[in-house]
Each structure stands twice: as C-alpha cells, then as structure tokens.
One Martini backbone bead per residue (centre of mass of N, CA, C, O) as a GRO file, in nm:
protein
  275
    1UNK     BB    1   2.305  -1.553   0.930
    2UNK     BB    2   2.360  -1.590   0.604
    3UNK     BB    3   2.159  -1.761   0.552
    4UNK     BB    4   1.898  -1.653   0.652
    5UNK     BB    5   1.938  -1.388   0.440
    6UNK     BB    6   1.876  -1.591   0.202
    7UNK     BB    7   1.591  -1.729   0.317
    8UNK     BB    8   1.464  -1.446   0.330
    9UNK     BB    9   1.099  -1.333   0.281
   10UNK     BB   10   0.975  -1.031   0.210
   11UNK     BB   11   0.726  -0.915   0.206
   12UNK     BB   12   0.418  -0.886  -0.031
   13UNK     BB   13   0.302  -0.615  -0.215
   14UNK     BB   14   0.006  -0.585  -0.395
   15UNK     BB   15  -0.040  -0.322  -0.672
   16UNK     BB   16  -0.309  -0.194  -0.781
   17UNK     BB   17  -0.491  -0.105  -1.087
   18UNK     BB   18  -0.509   0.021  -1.461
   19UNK     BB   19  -0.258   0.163  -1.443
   20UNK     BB   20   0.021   0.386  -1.347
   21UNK     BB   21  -0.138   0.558  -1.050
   22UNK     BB   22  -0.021   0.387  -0.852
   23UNK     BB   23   0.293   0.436  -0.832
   24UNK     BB   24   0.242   0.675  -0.613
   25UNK     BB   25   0.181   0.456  -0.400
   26UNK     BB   26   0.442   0.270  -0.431
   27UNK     BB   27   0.640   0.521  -0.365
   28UNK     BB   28   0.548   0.524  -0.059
   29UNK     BB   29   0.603   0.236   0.036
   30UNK     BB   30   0.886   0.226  -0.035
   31UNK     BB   31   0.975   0.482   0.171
   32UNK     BB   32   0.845   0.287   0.442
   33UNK     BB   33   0.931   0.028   0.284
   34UNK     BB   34   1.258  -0.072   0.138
   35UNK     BB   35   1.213  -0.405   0.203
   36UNK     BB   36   0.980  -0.472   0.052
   37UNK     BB   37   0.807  -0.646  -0.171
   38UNK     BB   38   0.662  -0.543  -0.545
   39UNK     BB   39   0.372  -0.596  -0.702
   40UNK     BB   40   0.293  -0.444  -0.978
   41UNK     BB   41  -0.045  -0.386  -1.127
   42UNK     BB   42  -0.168  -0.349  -1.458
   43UNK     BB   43  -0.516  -0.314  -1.623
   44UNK     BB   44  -0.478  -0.238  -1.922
   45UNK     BB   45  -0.662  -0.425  -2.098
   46UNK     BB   46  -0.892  -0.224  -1.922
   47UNK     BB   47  -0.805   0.045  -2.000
   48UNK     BB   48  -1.050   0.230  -1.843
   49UNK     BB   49  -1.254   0.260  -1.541
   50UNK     BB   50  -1.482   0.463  -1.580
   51UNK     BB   51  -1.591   0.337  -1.845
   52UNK     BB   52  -1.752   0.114  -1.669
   53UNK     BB   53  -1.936  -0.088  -1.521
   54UNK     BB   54  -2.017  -0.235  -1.194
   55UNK     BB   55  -2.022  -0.522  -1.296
   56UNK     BB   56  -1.784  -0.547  -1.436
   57UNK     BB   57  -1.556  -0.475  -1.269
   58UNK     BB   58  -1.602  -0.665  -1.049
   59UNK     BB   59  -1.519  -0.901  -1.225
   60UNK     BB   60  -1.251  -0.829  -1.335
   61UNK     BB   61  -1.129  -0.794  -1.032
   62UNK     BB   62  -1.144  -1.063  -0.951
   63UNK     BB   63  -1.004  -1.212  -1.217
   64UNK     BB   64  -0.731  -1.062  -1.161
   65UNK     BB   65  -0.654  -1.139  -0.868
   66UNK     BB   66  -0.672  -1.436  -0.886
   67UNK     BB   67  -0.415  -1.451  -1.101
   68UNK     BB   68  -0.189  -1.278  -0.945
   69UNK     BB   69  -0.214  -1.454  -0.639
   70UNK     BB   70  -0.128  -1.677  -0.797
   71UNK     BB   71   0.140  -1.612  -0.921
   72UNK     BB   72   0.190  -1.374  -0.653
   73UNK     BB   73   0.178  -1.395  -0.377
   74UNK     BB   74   0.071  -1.215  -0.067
   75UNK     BB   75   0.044  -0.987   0.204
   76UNK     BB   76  -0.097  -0.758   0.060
   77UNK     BB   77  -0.323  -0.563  -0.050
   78UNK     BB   78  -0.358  -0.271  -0.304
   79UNK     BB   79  -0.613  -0.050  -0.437
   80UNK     BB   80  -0.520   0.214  -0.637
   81UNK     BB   81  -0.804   0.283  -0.696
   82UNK     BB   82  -1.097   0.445  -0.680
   83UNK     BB   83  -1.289   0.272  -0.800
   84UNK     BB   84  -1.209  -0.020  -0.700
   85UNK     BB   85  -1.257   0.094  -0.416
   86UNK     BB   86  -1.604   0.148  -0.413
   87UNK     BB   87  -1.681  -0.155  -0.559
   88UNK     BB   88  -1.507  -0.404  -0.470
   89UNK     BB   89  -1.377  -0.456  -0.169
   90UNK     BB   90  -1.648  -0.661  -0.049
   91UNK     BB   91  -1.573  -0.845  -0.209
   92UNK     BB   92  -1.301  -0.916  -0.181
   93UNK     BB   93  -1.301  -0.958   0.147
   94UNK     BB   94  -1.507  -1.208   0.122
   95UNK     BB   95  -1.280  -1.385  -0.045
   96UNK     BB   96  -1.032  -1.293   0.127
   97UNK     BB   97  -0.710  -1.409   0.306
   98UNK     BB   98  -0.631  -1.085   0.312
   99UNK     BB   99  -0.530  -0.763   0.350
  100UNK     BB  100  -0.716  -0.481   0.249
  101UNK     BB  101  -0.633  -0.150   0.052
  102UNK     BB  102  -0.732   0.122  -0.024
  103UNK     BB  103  -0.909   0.414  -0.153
  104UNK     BB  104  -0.949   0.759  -0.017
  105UNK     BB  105  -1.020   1.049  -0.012
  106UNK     BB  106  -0.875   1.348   0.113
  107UNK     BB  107  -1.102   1.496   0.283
  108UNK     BB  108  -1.050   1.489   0.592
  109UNK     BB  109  -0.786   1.632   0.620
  110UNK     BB  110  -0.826   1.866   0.415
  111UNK     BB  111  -1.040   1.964   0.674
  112UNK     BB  112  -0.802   2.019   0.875
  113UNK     BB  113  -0.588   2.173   0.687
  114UNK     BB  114  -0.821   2.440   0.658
  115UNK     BB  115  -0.901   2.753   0.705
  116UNK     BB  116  -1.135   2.860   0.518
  117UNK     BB  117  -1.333   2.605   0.422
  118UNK     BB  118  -1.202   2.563   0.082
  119UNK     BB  119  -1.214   2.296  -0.095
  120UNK     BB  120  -1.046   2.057  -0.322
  121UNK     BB  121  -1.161   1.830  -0.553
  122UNK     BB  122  -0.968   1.583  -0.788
  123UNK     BB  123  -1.062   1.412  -1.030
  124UNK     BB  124  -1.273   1.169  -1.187
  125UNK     BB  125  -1.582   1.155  -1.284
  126UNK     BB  126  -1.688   0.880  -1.163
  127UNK     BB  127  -1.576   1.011  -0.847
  128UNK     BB  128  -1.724   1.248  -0.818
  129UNK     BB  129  -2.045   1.120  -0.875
  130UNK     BB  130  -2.009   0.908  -0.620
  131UNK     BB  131  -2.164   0.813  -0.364
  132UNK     BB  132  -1.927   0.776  -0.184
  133UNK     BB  133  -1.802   1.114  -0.206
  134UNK     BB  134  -2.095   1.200  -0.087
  135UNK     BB  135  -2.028   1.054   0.193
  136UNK     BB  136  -1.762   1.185   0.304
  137UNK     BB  137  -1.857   1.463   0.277
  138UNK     BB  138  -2.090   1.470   0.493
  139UNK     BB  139  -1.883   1.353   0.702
  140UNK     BB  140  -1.609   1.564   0.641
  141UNK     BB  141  -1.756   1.853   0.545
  142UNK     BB  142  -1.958   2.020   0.670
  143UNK     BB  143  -1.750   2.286   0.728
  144UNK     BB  144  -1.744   2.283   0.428
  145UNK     BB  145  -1.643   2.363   0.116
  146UNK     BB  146  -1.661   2.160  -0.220
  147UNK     BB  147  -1.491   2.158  -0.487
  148UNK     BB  148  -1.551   1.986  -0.826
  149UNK     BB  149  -1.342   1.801  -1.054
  150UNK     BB  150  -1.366   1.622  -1.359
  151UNK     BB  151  -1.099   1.412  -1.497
  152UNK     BB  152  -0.966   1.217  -1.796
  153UNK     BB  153  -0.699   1.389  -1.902
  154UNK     BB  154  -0.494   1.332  -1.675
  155UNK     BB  155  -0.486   1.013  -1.691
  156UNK     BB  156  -0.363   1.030  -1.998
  157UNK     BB  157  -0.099   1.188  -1.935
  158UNK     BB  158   0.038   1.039  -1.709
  159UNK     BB  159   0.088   0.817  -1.920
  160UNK     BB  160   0.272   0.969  -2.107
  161UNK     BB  161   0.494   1.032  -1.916
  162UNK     BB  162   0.581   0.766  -1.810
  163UNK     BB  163   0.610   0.684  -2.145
  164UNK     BB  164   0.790   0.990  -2.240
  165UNK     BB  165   0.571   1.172  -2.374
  166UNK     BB  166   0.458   1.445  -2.459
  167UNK     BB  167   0.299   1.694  -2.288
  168UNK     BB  168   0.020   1.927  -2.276
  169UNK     BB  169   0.026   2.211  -2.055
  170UNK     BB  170  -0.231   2.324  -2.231
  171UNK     BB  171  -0.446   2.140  -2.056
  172UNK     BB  172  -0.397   2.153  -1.757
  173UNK     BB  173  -0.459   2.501  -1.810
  174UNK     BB  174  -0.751   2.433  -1.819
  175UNK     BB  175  -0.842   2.252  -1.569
  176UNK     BB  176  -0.749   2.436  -1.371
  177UNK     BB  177  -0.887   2.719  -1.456
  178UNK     BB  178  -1.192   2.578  -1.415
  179UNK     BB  179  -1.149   2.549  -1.090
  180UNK     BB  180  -1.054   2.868  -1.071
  181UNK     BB  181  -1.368   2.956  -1.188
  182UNK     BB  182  -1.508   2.894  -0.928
  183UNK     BB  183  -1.659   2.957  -0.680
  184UNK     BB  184  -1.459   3.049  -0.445
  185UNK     BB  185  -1.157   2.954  -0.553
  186UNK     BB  186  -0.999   3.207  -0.398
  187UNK     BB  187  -1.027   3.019  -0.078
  188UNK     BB  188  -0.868   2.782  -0.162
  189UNK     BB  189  -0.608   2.594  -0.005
  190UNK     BB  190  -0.726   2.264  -0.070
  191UNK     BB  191  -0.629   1.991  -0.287
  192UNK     BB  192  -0.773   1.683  -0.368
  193UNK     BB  193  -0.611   1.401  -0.497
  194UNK     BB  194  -0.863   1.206  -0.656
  195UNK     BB  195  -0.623   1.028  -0.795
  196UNK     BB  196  -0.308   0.799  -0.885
  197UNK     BB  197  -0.219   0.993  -1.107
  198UNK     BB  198  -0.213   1.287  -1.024
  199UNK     BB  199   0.068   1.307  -0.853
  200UNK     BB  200   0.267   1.248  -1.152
  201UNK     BB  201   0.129   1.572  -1.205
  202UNK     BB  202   0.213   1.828  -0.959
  203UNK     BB  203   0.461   1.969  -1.077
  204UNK     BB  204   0.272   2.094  -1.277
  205UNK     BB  205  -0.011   2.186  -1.121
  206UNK     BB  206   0.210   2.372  -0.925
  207UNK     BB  207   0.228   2.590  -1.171
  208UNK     BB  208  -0.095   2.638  -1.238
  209UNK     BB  209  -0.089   2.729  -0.943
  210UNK     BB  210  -0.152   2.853  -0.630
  211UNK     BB  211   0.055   2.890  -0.385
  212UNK     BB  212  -0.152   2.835  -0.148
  213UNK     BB  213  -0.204   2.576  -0.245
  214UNK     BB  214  -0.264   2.240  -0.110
  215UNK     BB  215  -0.141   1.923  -0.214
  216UNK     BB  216  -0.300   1.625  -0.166
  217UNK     BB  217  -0.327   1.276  -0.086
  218UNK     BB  218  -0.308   0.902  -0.006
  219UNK     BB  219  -0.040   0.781   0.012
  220UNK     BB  220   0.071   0.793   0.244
  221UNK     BB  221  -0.182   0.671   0.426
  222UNK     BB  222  -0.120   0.374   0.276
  223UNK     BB  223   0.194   0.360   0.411
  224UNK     BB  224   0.090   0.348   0.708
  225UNK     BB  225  -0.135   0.096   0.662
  226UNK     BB  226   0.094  -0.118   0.576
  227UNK     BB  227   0.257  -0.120   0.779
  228UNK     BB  228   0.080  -0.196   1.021
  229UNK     BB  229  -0.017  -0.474   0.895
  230UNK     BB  230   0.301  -0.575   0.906
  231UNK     BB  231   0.448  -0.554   1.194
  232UNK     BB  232   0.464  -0.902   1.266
  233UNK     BB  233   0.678  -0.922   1.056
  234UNK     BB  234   1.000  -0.977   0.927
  235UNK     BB  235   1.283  -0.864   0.953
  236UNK     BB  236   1.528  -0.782   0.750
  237UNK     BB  237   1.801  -0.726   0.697
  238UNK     BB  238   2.050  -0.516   0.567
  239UNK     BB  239   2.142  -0.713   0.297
  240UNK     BB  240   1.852  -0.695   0.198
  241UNK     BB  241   1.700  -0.744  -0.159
  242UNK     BB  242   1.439  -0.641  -0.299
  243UNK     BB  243   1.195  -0.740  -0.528
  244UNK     BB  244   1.057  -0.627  -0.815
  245UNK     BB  245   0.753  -0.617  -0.996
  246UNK     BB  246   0.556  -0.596  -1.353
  247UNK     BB  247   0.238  -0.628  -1.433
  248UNK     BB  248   0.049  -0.725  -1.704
  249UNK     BB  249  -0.268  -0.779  -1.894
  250UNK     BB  250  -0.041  -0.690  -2.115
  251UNK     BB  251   0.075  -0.648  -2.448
  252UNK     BB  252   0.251  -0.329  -2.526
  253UNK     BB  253   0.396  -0.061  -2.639
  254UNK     BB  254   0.319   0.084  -2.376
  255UNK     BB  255   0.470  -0.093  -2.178
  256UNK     BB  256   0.727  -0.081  -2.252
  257UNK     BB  257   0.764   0.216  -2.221
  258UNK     BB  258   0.794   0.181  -1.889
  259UNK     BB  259   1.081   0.063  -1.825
  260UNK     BB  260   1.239   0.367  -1.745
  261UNK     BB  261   1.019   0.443  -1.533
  262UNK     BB  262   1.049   0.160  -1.342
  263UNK     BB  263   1.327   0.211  -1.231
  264UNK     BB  264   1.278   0.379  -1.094
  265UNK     BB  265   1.105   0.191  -0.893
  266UNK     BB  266   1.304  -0.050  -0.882
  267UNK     BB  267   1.154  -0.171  -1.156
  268UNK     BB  268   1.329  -0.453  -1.388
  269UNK     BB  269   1.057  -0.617  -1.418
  270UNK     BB  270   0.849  -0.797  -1.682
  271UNK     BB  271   0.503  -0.924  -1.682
  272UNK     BB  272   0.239  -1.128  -1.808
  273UNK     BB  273  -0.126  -1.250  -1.822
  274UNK     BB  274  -0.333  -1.241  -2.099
  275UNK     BB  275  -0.660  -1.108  -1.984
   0.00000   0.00000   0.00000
C-alpha cells in the first residue's frame, strides 16, 4: 500500500492564460479536485491578449502549448481566458489528443437565474465585440435584456493585485458607475464576469455595486467538467500531496512578484519558458 502511494502520479491539469486570470479558474478546481497536481502557465510574454490578431493569437497559443506540454504532459488542458477560448479551441482541438476545456461566458445560468429578465455582462472589450458571445447571447438570452460593458482596465488592476501593488478602487468605481448608468440597469439582478481576471477583483466590485447583483462567473462550471474528464482516472490514497507549479513563458520582475499571491493556490514553485 505504501509503495503505491510513492508512485502513484495524480492527474495533472494544465490551466492556460495570458496572465493571471486563470488562477481564479485554478482555485475552483483545486477546491473540487484537491488531489489532482496542477500546472498553471500564464504566456505573461505576449500579454494582453485582446489586443492581438486572430492569427497572430492562434499561432501564439499553439507554439505555447506545444512547448507547455513538451516540458510538463498533462491529462487535460484547460483554456482559462475567454479570448483564447473563442479562437482557438477548433484549432487546438484538431491538434491535440487530449480532453480541453474552455471558457464561456456564463450567459445561459445567468439568463436562468435573473428574475427580472435584465442580465449584465462584464468583459474585456474584444470579448464583449466577438461574434462568438453574441451568438451565446441569441442563443441562450432570446427572453432577457444582456447590458455589456468592455473594460481592459480591470484586467491590469487585477494583475497589480495579484502582484501585491496598490491599486486605485476609484478606477473600479468609475466602471461600475458606467454599467449602472445603462439604461435599465436598474432592473438588472445578475452580472456575469466574463473574464478569468475579473473574479479576482469580485470582493471590490461587490462593494460598489448594488447588493441585488449576483455576481456569477464560469469557474465552478470549469471545475465541474474537469472533474467529469477525469472521472476514470485513479484517485489518489488519502496521504498523497500534490505538486502544483507556475510556468511563465517570460522571466520579469513582475512574475516574480507573483511569488506570495502564487503559493495563496499552493503553488510554491516558478519555471519559465523564454518563448
């Protein structure tokens, strides 16, 4: 039995970014998988990714990808950033043998749990834009008002947090204003973050809105077809500690600040890439 448990190797979960948006996706999985070992990689290198190309993005993630899972194989891919996931999926797909999860924005729970019939979306601007989330948006909100609001600005605050840097919740509180400044927003009962940074800011944004709001994203349900994926793989004994690890595909001093937020996910070790 104890043998076993030295060399059994639990699953291992790669969760992609751009930057450090994903981790709010990691943190959902590790709380419903806390035995499974978890590679988070963010392509810091080449962050944002809003405001690149559609081709440009698409080579980007497949050469980061391939590189990811040369150094560290995993059982299951996971795409925590919403423009990525838009882009690239079909591509990805086609290349890889192995299951990948997206993000999508959570529109349809939304459009299920709003009594008023006035949802808000909460994005970046280039998600806010793509015909994918407005094909989502006909698809599952036919009976509902979707109020959008694109912010890039919430993106790089997150990452200050992460970083441990100060940052300015009157910048915040001008974004918020903006969204309830919408006609009918008034009405509106639930806001979906559609971005894996935006949960990270959850606890300031829920401070300066409306305590009506219910504030959803899409991490549970990433973390829930995680678990499914993985379902006939091998659990772990009860004494067995997984290995978490942080890849950057850049060395910078803004990485390394990450150091104190990274070992929050208990993750206590830093490798990188230089792609």
């Amino acid at each position: 039995m104890n043998d076993s448990a030295q060399t059994f190797q639990a699953p291992r979960v790669l969760v992609f970014d751009s930057g450090v948006g994903g981790l709010s996706v990691a943190r959902e999985i590790q709380q419903r998988l806390p035995q499974v070992s978890l590679v988070y990689a963010s392509d810091n290198a080449f962050f944002p990714y809003g405001t690149k190309g559609e081709a440009e993005l698409i080579a980007r993630v497949d050469q980061v990808i391939t590189a990811l899972l040369a150094r560290s194989p995993a059982d299951i891919l996971v795409i925590a950033c919403n423009t990525a996931s838009t882009l690239t999926l079909p591509h990805l797909r086609s290349k890889l043998n192995l299951p990948i999860v997206g993000v999508v924005p959570a529109i349809k729970p939304a459009t299920l749990m709003s009594k008023s019939g006035v949802i808000g979306l909460l994005a970046t601007p280039a998600t806010v834009a793509r015909p994918y989330t407005h094909e989502l948006i006909r698809e599952y909100a036919t009976n509902c008002q979707v109020i959008s609001l694109g912010s890039s600005a919430l993106v790089q605050i997150a990452e200050q947090k992460l970083r441990g840097e100060a940052i300015d919740i009157t910048v915040i509180g001008t974004i918020t204003q903006a969204l309830m400044n919408t006609e009918n927003a008034e009405k509106m009962d639930v806001l979906v973050l559609a971005c894996t940074h935006f949960p990270l800011l959850k606890e300031e944004l829920a401070q300066l809105l409306p305590a009506r709001l219910t504030l959803i994203d899409s991490g549970a349900a990433i973390a829930r077809r995680v678990e499914f994926l993985l379902a006939d793989c091998a659990e772990a004994s009860a004494d067995y500690v997984p290995e978490h690890l942080a890849v950057f595909t850049k060395a910078t001093a803004e990485a390394a600040q990450l150091a104190p937020a990274l070992t929050r996910f208990n993750i206590y070790q830093q490798a990188y890439l230089n792609i």
